[in-house]
C-alpha positions, 0 to 999 in steps of 0.5 A: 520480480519481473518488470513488464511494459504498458502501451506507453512503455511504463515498466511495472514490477509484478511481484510472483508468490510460490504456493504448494500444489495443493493450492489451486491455480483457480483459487490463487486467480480469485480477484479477492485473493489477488487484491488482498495480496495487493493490499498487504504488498503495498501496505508493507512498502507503505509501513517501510516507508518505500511509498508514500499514502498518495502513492499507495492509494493509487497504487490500489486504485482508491481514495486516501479515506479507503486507504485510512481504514486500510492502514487501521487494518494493517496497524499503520499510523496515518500520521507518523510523526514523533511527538516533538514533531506533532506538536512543533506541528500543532503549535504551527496550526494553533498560531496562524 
């Protein structure tokens, strides 16, 4: 993982991915691959727990109802909570 600096002294981590020579240079720089790679790199982080949906979604630069369908595509609960919870929740909600 290498770390790179923005104008504004922001690091960021950029994530390298090996590929067999048979794969292309031209298609690993296709926007479509390099975003869907995106896609699943934050997804798992976001599945782990290692970032928050706010977070995700601007890590992926759009809105929270994109990264709802985004996380039914990849199996992630949008709420994530036991059931003991949700209805401690629920039962907040219900009596206010």
């Amino acid at each position: 993982m290498n770390q790179i600096k923005h104008k504004r002294e922001v690091m960021s981590r950029k994530l390298i991915l090996e590929f067999p020579e048979e794969i292309s240079e031209k298609d690993l720089e296709d926007e479509e691959v390099q975003r869907r790679s995106k896609e699943g790199a934050v997804c798992e982080l976001l599945r782990k727990k290692k970032v928050s949906q706010g977070k995700a979604a601007e890590l992926l630069g759009i809105t929270r109802d994109e990264l709802f369908d985004l996380m039914a595509k990849f199996d992630i609960p949008v709420i994530d909570m036991s059931e003991e919870d949700l209805k401690k929740e629920l039962a907040k909600t219900i009596w206010k």
